[in-house]
C-alpha positions in Angstrom: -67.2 24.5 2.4 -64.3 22.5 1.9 -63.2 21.6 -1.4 -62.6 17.7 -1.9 -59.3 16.5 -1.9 -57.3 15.2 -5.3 -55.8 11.9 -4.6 -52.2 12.1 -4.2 -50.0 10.3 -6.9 -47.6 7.3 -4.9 -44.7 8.5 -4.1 -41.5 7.5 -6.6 -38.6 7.7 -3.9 -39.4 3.7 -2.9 -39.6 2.8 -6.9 -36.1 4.6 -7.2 -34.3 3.1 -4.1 -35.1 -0.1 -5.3 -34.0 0.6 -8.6 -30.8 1.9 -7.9 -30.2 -1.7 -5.0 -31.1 -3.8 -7.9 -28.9 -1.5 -10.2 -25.9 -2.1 -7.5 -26.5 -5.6 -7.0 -26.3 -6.5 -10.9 -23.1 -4.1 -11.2 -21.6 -6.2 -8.4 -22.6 -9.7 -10.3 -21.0 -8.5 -13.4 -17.9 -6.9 -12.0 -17.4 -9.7 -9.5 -15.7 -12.6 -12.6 -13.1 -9.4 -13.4 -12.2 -9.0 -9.7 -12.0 -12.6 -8.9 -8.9 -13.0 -12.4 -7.4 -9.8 -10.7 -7.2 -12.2 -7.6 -6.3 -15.0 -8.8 -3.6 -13.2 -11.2 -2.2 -11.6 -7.9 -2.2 -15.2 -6.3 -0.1 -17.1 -8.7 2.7 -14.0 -9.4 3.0 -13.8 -4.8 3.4 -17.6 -5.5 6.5 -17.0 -7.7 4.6 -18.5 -10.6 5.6 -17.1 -13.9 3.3 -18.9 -16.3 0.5 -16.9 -14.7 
């Protein structure tokens, strides 16, 4: 006689690999204003600018 089987808990790898894309994503939406000055910075001094 068999014993019954225990329902398996859901898996966590799908919770986590969605956790750590949204984790990215929002890293990338607040380190995207401090890239875009480095840019712009970069910008003005190749112009010859030196008000920048």
């Amino acid at each position: 006689m068999r014993a019954p089987r225990q329902p398996k808990l859901p898996s966590l790898l799908p919770f986590v690999v969605m956790a750590l894309i949204l984790l990215v994503l929002y890293g990338g939406l607040l380190l995207f204003p401090t890239f875009k000055g480095v840019v712009n910075r970069q910008d003005c001094v190749a112009t010859g600018r030196t008000d920048c």
